[in-house]
N, C-alpha and C positions, 0 to 999 in steps of 0.2 A: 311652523317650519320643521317640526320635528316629524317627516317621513320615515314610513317603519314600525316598529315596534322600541315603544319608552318605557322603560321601568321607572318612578321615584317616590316620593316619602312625603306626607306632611300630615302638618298635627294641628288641631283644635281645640278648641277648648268645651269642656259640658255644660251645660243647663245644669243650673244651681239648685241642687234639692232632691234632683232625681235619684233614686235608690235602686239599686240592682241588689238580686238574692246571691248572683256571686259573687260578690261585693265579699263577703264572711270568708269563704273560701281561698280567697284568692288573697286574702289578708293575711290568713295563716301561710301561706306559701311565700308570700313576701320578704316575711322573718326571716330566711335562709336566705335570701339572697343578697349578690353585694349590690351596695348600696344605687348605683348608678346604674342598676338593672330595677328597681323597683320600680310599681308602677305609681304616677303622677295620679292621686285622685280627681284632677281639676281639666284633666287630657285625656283624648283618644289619638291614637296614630290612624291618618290611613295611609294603607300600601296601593297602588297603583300601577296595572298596569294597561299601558294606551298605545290605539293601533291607530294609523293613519296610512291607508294607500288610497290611491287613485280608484277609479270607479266610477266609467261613463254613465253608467245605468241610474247612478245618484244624482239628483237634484244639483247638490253641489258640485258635484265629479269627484268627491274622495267618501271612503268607508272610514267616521272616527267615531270608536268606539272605547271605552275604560273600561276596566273587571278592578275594582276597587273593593279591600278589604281592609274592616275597619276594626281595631282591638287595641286594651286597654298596654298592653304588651309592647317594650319597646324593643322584641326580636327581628328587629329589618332582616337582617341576611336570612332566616327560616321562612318570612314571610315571604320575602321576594325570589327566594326558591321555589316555596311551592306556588306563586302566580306564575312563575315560568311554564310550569308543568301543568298549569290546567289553564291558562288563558287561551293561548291558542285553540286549543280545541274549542274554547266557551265560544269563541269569535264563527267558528265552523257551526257547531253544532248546538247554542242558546240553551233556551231555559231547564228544557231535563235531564240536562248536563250537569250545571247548577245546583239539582235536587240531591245529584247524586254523588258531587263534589261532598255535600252536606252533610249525606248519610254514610261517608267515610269520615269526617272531621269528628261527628258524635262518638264514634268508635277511638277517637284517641283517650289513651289516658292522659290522667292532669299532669300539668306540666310543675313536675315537685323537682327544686332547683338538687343538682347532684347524681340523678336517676339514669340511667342509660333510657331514651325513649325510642321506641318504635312506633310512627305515624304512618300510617297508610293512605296514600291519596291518587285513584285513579290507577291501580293496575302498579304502582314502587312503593317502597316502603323508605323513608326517611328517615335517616335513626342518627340520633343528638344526645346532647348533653346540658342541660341549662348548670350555669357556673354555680357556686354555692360563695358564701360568704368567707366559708375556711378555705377556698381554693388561696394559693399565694397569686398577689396580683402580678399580671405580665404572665401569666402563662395561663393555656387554652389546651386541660388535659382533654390528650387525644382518644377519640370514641373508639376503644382497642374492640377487636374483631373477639369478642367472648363468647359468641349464643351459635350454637350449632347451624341455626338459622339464617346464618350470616349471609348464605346463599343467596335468597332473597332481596337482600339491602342494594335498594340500586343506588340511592345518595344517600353518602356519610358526612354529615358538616361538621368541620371542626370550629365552629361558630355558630353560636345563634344572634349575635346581635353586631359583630364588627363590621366597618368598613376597610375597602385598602385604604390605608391612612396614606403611604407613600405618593399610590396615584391621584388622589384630592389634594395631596400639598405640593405638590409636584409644581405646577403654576405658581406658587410663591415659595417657593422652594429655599429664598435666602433670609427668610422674614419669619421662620418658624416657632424660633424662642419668642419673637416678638406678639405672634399673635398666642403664642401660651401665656403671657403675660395679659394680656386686653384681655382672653377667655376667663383667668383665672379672678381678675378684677371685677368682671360683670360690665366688662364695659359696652354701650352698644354697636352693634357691629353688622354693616351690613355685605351681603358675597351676591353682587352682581354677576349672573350668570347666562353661557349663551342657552342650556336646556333645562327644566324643572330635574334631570337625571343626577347632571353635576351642579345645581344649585343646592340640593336635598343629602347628594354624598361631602358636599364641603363643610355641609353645616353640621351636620352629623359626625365628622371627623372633628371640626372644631372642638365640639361640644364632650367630644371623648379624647381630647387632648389632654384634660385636667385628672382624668381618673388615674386614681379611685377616690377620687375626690367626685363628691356629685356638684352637677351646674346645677344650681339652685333659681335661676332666671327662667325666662318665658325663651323659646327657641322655635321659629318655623321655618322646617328645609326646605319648604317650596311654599311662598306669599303672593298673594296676588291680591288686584283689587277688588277683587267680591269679596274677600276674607269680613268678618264681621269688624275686627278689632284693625280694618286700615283709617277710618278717622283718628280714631288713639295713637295709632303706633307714627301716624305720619302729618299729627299737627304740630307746626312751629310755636302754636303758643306757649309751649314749654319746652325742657330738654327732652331730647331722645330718650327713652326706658331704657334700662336695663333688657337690651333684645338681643336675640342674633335674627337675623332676615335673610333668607335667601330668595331671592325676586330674579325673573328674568326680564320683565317686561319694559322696555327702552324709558318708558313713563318713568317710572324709578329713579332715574337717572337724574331728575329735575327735581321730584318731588324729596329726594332723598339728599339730596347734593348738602344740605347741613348736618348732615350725622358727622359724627369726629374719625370715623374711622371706616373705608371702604377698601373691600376688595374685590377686584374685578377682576376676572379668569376668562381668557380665548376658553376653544374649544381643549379639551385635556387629553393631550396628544398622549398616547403608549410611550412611558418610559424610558424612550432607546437613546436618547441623545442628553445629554450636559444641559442642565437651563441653564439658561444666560443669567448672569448679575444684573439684578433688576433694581434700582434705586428706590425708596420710598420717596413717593410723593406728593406733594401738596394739595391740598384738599382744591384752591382754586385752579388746578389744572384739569377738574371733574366737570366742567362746566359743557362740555361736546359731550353728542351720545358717542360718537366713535373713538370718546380717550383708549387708549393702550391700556391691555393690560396691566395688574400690578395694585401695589397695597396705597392707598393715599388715606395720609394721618399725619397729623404732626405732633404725635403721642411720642416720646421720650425715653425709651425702655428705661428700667431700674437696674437691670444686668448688665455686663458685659458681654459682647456676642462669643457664643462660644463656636471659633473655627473646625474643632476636631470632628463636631458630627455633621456639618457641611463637607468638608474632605474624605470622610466616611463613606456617605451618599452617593458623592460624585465618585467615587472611585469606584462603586458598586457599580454605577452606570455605564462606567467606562469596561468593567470586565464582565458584563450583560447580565450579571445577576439577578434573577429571579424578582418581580417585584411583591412576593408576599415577603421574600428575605427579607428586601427594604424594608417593609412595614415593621416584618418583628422588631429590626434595629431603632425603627420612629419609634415605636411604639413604649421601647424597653426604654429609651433617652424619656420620651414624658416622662415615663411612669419615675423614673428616678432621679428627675427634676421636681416631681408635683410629691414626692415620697421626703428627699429632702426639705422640702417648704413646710412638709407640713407636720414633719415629728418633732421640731424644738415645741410649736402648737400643741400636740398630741401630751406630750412630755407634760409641759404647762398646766394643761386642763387635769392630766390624771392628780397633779399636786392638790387639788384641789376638793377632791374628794377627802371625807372626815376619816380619823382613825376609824381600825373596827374596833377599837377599845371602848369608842365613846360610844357606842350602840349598846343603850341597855332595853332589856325586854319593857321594862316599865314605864319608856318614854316615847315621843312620838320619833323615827327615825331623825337623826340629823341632817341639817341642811348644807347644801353646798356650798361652799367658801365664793367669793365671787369674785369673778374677770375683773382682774385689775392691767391694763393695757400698758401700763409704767411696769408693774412688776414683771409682766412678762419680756419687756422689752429690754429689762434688767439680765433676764435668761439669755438670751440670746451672745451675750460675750462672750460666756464660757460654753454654752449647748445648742449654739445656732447652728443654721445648714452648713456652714463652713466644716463642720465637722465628719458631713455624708457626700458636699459637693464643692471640686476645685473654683467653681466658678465665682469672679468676683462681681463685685459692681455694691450698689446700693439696696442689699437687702433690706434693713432698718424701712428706707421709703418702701418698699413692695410690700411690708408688712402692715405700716402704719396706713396706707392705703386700702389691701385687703381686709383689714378687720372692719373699715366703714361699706363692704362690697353686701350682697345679697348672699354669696357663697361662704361668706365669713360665717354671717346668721342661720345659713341653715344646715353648715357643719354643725355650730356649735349646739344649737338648738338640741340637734340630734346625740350629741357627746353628750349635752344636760340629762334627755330622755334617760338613755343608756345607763348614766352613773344614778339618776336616780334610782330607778329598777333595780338598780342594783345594792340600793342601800336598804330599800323595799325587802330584798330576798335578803340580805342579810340579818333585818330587822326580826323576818318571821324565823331563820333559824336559831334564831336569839331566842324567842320564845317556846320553839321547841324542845331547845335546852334545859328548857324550867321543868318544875315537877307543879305544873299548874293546878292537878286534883288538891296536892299539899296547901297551896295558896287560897283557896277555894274554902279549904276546910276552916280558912282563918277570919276568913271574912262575910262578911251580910250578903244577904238573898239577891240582895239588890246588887251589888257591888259583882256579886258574882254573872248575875243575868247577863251586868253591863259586860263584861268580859266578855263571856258565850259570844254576843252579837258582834261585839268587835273581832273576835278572831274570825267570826261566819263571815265576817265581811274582808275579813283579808283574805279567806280565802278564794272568794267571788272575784277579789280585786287582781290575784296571783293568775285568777285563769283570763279573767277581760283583759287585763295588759299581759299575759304572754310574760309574766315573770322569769327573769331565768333561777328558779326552784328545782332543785331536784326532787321529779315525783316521791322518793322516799321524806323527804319534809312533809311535803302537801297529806301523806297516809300516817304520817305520827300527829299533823295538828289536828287531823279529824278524826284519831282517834282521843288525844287530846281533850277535842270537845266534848266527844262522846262520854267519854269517863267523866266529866265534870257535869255533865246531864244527869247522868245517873245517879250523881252523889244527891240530887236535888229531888224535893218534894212530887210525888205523883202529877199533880194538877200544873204545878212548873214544866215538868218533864215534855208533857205533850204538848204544852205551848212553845217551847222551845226550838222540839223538833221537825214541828211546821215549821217557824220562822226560816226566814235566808235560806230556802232550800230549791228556789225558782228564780 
C-alpha cells in the first residue's frame, strides 16, 4: 500500500565468526563515542529507500524498486539523508550511478566522533558532526559555519542519528512516561504499524527514550515474516524476549496478540491538533485486525503520572510551535528522567571501586568490591532520585525490577569494564613511581626476567584494551624496561629484547 517514495530502517543480525579488517579501526573510534552510538558487533542496519508507482508497461502495472544501504553505523538521520539525494536518480539512471555514488563515499574521511566532517555525494557536500562521549547529554552542538568553504555546504545536519521524537509519540501521546518505563525494563514490546516508515521511526524513538543509557536488548524497526529470527521471536512455547518489534503486516495481529504490551499507531498525522486522551487498554480487546489505535498492556507503572509535561506539549500544540521545539522539550524530560534513575546507580557502583591506597606496585591490582542489591537499596533513602526528580510513586519497585532487566547487565557490565581499566592504569602508574633499575639490582637474574616480561606485558595489555594511560606513563615504563635490560648480562639482553615486542 505504500504508493510513492518510503524511507525506513531495519536491523539484522551477522553470521557468527565472520571478521572484517575494519573491524580494528572502527574500534578505536568507538571509544569516543557515547555509549548509545556505538556499534552493536552482532548487527548491521539497513537504510532503505523504496519507490512504488504505477507502470502499465510492467507486468505487474507498478515500478517497485529499493536502494538499500547496509552499515555497521547506527547514524539513521545521515543515512537517510544521503539516500534522499541519490536514490531518485539511482531509480532514473541504475548501475553507473551507483559506481559513482561509490567513488564519492571512498573519498570521505573516517568518521572520528567530535570532527567537523565534510562528505561529498553527487554534486553537495554534507557536513556533520558525530557526538563524542564528553559532549553533555541533551545537547546536539551546532556544526557552526567555520571553513571559508562553507560556500559549498548544501546540507548541514544537526544530527547524525536522531529521530523527531515528538512526531513518533505523538500517537500515544498520554502514555509516554509509561512506555519509558517497559523501554527501560526490557520489557517486550511490540509497535503495530500502518508503514515500514512509522514502524522503524517509533521504534527507534522508543529505543532512544532511555538515553544515555544504552538498550541493551535486541530491537527491529521494521519485522517481517522472512526475517530469520520470526520462529524465535513469535513462538508461544515460551515467553516473549526481551524485543521491541515493529511489524506492519495485519498477520501480526494474531500471531502476536500474547505479547504483554502493544502499541498500535493510525497513520501519524502532522502535529497541528491536541491528541485526544487515549485510555490503556486491555490486552483482550487486540483480538480484531481493525482495533483502534492506542497502548494495550495491563503493565502497572511504578511512577506517578507526571501531568506538567503533558500540559507542556499540549500547550505547544496549541500555540503551533515548531515540532523539533517539541522534541527538544521530549527529549530534555527523558534525558532527565533516565539521568535521575540512574545517578543514585552511578553513585553506588563508583563506592565500590578500591582505595588508591591499596594499589601497591608489588601486587596484582585490586578487585572490585561486589553489587550488593540490599546495600544499594539502603542508598536510596538518603541519595535516591528523589533528590534530582519531583516525581513520586514507587521507585524501590522500578529499581528492584530493573536490576533483574538486560539494561541493568549491560550497564553494569560496562561500569565493571571501565572501573577495571581504570584500576589497570592506576596499577601501572604505581609502578612507574618505583625506581625499578634499584629493585633490580637487589634481586636474581631470574626474578628480574620475570619482571621485564610482566611489565612488556602490561604494556601490550595498556595498548589491546585502550587503557586510559597517559602516553607519558607508557614512555617512562619503556624506558623503565629498557634501563633494567641494560643492567643485565649481554646474552640476557638480546633475549629480552626480542621477547613481547610483536
Amino acid at each position: 500500500g505504500c504508493l510513492g517514495d518510503t524511507q525506513f530502517c531495519f536491523r539484522f543480525r551477522r553470521s557468527p565468526g565472520r571478521k572484517v579488517s575494519l573491524c580494528c579501526f572502527l574500534d578505536q573510534l568507538d571509544r569516543d563515542l557515547p555509549v548509545y552510538l556505538k556499534k552493536d558487533p552482532a548487527y548491521y542496519y539497513g537504510y532503505v529507500y523504496f519507490r512504488q508507482v504505477r507502470d502499465k508497461s510492467l507486468k505487474r502495472g507498478y515500478f517497485q524498486k529499493s536502494l538499500v544501504l547496509i552499515s555497521k553505523l547506527p547514524y539513521v538521520h545521515l543515512f537517510r539523508t544521503m539516500l534522499k539525494q541519490i536514490a531518485p536518480e539511482y531509480f532514473e539512471k541504475s548501475e553507473a550511478f551507483l559506481e559513482a555514488v561509490c567513488s564519492d563515499v571512498d573519498r570521505w574521511p573516517p568518521p572520528i566522533p567530535g570532527k567537523i566532517l565534510h562528505l561529498p555525494i553527487m554534486g553537495i557536500i554534507m557536513k556533520l558532526r558525530i557526538p563524542t562521549h564528553r559532549d553533555k547529554p541533551g545537547t546536539t552542538p551546532i556544526v557552526q559555519n567555520i571553513h571559508q568553504a562553507d560556500a559549498q555546504i548544501s546540507v548541514a545536519l544537526p544530527t547524525v542519528h536522531e529521530v523527531d521524537l515528538f512526531r513518533c509519540f505523538c500517537p500515544v501521546f498520554f502514555h509516554i512516561q509509561m512506555l519509558w518505563e517497559l523501554v527501560l525494563l526490557g520489557e517486550p514490546l511490540v509497535v503495530m504499524a500502518p508503514s515500514p516508515s512509522e514502524s522503524s521511526e517509533t521504534v527507534l524513538a522508543l529505543v532512544s527514550c532511555i538515553s544515555p543509557l544504552k538498550y541493551c536488548s535486541d530491537f527491529r524497526p521494521y519485522f517481517t515474516i522472512h526475517d530469520s529470527e520470526f520462529k524465535e521471536y513469535t513462538t508461544r512455547t515460551q515467553a516473549p524476549p526481551s524485543v521491541i518489534l515493529g511489524v506492519t503486516n495485519p498477520f501480526f495481529a494474531k500471531t502476536l496478540q500474547h505479547w504483554p504490551h502493544i502499541i498500535r499507531i493510525g497513520d501519524i498525522k502532522l502535529p497541528g491538533e491536541v491528541p485526544k486522551q487515549v485510555k490503556v487498554k486491555k490486552l483482550k480487546n487486540l483480538k480484531t485486525l481493525d482495533s483502534k489505535p492506542g497502548v494495550y498492556t495491563s503493565y502497572k507503572p511504578y511512577l506517578n503520572k507526571d501531568e506538567e509535561i503533558v500540559k507542556q506539549l499540549q500547550k505547544g500544540v496549541q500555540q503551533k510551535r515548531p515540532t523539533e521545539a517539541q522534541s527538544v522539550i521530549l527529549r530534555r524530560y527523558f534525558l532527565e528522567l533516565t539521568e535521575s534513575f540512574i545517578i543514585p546507580l552511578e553513585r553506588y557502583v563508583a563506592s565500590l571501586m578500591p582505595l588508591q591506597k591499596c594499589i601497591s606496585p608489588w601486587k596484582s591490582p585490586p578487585q572490585l568490591r561486589q553489587f550488593s542489591q540490599d546495600d544499594f537499596m539502603k542508598t536510596l533513602e538518603k541519595a535516591g532520585p528523589q533528590l534530582t526528580s519531583g516525581l513520586k510513586g514507587d521507585w524501590i519497585g522500578l529499581y528492584r525490577h530493573f536490576l533483574k532487566s538486560p539494561n541493568f547487565d549491560g550497564w553494569f557490565r560496562s561500569r565493571q569494564k571501565e572501573m577495571t581499566q581504570k584500576l589497570e592504569a592506576l596499577h601501572l602508574e604505581a609502578l612507574c613511581n618505583e625506581n625499578l633499575v634499584f629493585w633490580s639490582q637487589k634481586h636474581t637474574e631470574v626474578e628480574t626476567v620475570d619482571l621485564v616480561l610482566k611489565l612488556k606485558n602490561k604494556l601490550l595489555q595498556a595498548d589491546r584494551e585502550q587503557l586510559p594511560v597517559k602516553t607519558d606513563t607508557l614512555k617512562k615504563l619503556q624506558t623503565h624496561i629498557n634501563d633494567i635490560i641494560l643492567a643485565l648480562p649481554d646474552d640476557l639482553q638480546d633475549i629480552l629484547l626480542k621477547t613481547g615486542t610483536t
